[in-house]
Structures are given as C-alpha cells and as structure tokens.
C-alpha positions in Angstrom: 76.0 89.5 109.1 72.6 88.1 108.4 72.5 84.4 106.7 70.4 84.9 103.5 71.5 87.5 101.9 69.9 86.4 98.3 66.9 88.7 98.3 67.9 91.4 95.0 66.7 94.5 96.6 67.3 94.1 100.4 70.1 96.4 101.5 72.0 95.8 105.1 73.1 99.1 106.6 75.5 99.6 109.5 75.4 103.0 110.3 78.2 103.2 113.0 81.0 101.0 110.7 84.1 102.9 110.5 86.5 100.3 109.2 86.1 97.1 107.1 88.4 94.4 106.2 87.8 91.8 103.9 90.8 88.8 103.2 91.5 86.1 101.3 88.4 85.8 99.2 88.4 86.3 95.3 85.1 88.1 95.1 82.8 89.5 97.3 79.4 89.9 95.1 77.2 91.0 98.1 79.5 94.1 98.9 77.0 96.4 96.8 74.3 95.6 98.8 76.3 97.3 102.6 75.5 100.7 103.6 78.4 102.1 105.6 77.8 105.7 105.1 80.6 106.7 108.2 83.2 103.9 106.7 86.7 105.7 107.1 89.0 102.7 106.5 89.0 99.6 104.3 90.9 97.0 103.4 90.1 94.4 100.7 92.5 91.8 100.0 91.7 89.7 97.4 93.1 85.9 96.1 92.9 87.3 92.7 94.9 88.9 89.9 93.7 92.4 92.2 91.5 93.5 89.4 88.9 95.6 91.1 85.1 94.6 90.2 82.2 96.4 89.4 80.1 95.5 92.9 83.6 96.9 95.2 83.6 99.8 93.4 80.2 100.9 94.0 80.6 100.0 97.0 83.7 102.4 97.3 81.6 105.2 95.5 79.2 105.0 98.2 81.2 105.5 101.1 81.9 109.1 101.1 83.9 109.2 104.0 86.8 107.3 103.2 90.1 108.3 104.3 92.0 105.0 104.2 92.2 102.4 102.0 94.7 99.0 102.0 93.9 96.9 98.9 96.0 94.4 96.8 95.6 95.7 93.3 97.2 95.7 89.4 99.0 98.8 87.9 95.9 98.5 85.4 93.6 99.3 88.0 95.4 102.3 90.0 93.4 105.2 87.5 90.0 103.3 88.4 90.7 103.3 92.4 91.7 106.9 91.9 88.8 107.5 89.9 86.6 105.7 92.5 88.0 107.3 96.2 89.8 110.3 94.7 89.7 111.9 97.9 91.3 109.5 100.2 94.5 110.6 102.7 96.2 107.0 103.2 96.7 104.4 100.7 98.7 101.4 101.1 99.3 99.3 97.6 99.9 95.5 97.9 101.2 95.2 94.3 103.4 92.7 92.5 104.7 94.8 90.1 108.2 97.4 90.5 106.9 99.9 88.0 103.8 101.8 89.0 103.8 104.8 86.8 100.0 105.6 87.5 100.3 106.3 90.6 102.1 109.8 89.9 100.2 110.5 86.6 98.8 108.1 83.4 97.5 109.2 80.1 95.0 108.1 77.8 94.4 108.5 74.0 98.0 109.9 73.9 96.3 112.9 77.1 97.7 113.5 80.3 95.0 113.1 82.8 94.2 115.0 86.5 97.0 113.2 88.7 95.8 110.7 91.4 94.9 111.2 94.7 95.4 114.7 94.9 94.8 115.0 98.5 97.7 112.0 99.5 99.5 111.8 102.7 100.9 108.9 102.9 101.6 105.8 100.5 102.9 102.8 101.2 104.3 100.3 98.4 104.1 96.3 99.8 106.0 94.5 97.2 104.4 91.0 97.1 106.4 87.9 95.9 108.8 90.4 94.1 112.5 89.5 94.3 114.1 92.8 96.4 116.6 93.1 93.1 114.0 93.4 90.2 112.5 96.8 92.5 112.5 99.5 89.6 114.8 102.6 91.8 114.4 104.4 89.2 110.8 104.8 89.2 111.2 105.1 92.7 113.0 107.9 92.2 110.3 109.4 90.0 108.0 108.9 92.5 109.8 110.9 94.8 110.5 113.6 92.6 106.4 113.9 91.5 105.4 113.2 94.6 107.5 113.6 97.6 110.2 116.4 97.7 109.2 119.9 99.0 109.1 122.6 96.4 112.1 124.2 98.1 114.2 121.1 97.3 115.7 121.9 93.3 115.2 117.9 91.9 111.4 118.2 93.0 108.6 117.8 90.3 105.8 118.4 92.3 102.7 119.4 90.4 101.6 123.0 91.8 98.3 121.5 92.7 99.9 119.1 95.3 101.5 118.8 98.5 104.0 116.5 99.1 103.4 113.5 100.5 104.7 113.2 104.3 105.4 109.4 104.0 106.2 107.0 101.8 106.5 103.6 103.0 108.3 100.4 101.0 108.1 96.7 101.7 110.3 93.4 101.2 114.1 94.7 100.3 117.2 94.3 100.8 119.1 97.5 102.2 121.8 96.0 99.8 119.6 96.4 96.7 119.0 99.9 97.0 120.0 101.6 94.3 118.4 105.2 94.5 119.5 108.6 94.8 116.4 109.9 96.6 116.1 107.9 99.1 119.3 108.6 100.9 118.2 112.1 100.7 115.2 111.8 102.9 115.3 113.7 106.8 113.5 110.9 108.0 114.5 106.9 107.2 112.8 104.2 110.2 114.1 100.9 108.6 112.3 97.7 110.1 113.4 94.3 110.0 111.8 90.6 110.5 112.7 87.7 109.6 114.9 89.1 106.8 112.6 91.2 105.2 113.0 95.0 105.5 110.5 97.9 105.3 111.0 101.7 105.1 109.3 104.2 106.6 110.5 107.7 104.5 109.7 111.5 104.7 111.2 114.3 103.0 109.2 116.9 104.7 108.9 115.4 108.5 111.3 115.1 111.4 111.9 111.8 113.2 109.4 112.9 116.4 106.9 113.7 113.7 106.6 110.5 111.7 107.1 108.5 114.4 103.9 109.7 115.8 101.7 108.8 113.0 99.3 106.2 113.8 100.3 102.8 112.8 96.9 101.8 110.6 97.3 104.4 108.4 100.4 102.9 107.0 99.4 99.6 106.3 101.3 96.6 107.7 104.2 97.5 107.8 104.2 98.8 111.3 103.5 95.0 112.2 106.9 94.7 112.8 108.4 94.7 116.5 111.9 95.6 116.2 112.8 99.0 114.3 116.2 101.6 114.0 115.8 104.7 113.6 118.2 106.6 111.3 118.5 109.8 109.7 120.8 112.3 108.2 120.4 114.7 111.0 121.0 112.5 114.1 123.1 109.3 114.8 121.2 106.0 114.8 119.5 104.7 117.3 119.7 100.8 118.4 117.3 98.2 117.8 114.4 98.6 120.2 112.3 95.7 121.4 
C-alpha cells in the first residue's frame, strides 16, 4: 500500500484482489479511495460499536463481485449491509446481540420490506461476549423456519422467493443451553469444540458428505477449530477427529 495516501482525488486500484481483510481498526477512512473491481471476499472487523460508515459502504457498493462477506456489525445496521451487497452467497455475522430479527425480514414506517439477502447460502451467527444462556432459541427458531427448512417440511415459512439456506452456522454455546426445537431437527449437526467453546455447523437440506465438503472460508471462523464430531439423525456419531 503506498505511504501518502492524502491526495483527495488519487484512487489506488488492484485489479487482481480477490479477498480483503481488515482487523482491529475503528475506521478505515481511505477504503473509498481502493478499486478492487474482482473483490469476492471481505472481511472487516472493526474495534467499534460495528456501525458501518459511509466510506466502507461505498466501498462495498463498488465491488460488484462480492460473494462473501465476514463483518462485525449491530442489528441496526443488518438492512443497510443488505441494502449495500444484496447479492452476496456467504455471510458470517460477528454480533453481540441474541435477537437479530432483520436478518429474516424488518419493516419500516409500520411496511414490510424485500427480505435480505435473497440469494443466501450460508450464514453463520458468531456470538461475541454473549453468555451461551441469554442466546434467544426462540428467534433461532424463527430463523430456521424463514429461512432454513425446505418447503416440503410443514413448520417451514420460507418466503416463495427464497431457497433455503444450506447452512447455518452458530458460535460460543453450551450444548447444555440449547433450548430449540429446530435444531434437533436438522439432517446435518457437525458440533466443534475448543477450549470450551462450541460451534455448530447445521443443514436442513444437505447430507453429512455434502456439508462437510464446503470450503472452510465461506463459513467464517468457525472452521478454525481442529477437533470436530460429527452427528446426525441419520447415522451414529462419529469420534472426535484430530
């Protein structure tokens, strides 16, 4: 990156960038002026209260390619990121908050508005310094219903416009905690574990060969973690692989 990069009009353009991350900063004012026009994945984790500022999102507008995106953000400022990269495939949510109701729809002036992220695949909810017992199960369960179960299954909600999602990932709980009807239901549960802290990887529309062959960056962090079981309703559990 060049050292002065004060000059109001200059623009810096790297053509051949396909993914950007950006850590522990709480602004980034310069962002505007990047050209990435083949950016596919980018991750922006901010120091802040993960309000999203006017110079990142016109940076986001600009790269048109985006398919992935990894950013630590407020339940206020879900609609805008929808707004801004309504297009994207992969989204993983570093949130401190249980109850994300805009993710599945939000309203304003008393309206419904288009639900966001239309074209999802996968989501993954990193619950950041948020004890495992205040997660809201039954918004997770809402979630599921809006967004994850097939139209063949009777409790799904699924707008006709969508497709479910094939994953939904969750961060930092306690297996103990869970108090959901949904997720029990899923064909597909990989539970991880480190340190204490347990992740799920979840699917109600893939087998276990199927979502274990997704590629690791397109669900966020969790898939940092070395040792995994696998278990589903179909088939028996597996042991803890190193």
């Amino acid at each position: 990156m060049p050292d002065d990069i004060t000059h109001p009009l200059e623009e810096y353009r790297f053509p051949n960038l396909k993914s950007l991350s950006i850590a522990e900063v709480d602004s980034f004012p310069w962002i505007r002026r990047l050209q990435a026009p083949n950016l596919t994945v980018f991750r922006f984790y901010t120091e802040g209260d993960g309000n999203l500022d006017n110079d990142c999102t016109e940076f986001l507008r600009s790269c048109k390619l985006l398919a992935t995106v990894e950013v630590k953000v407020g339940q206020n400022c879900i609609p805008l990121l929808a707004q801004v990269v309504p297009n994207i495939l992969h989204l993983t949510l570093r949130v401190k908050e249980s109850h994300l109701l805009s993710i599945t729809h939000w309203e304003e002036g008393g309206h419904s508005v288009t639900l966001p992220f239309p074209a999802l695949r996968t989501l993954t909810l990193c619950y950041e310094d948020l004890d495992s017992g205040m997660i809201n199960w039954q918004y997770f369960d809402e979630l599921v219903e809006k967004r994850c179960l097939p139209r063949s299954n009777v409790a799904s909600k699924l707008d006709s416009s969508l497709s479910p999602l094939q994953i939904l990932a969750i961060s930092d709980f306690q297996p103990t905690s869970i108090n959901s009807v949904h997720y029990h239901t899923a064909t597909v549960r990989i539970i991880r574990e480190s340190l204490g802290i347990f992740s799920a990887i979840l699917s109600w529309t893939l087998d276990r060969d199927q979502a274990l062959a997704q590629d690791p960056e397109l669900i966020g962090y969790i898939f940092e973690y070395q040792l995994y079981e696998i278990a589903s309703p179909r088939s028996k559990p597996l042991p803890m692989i190193t």
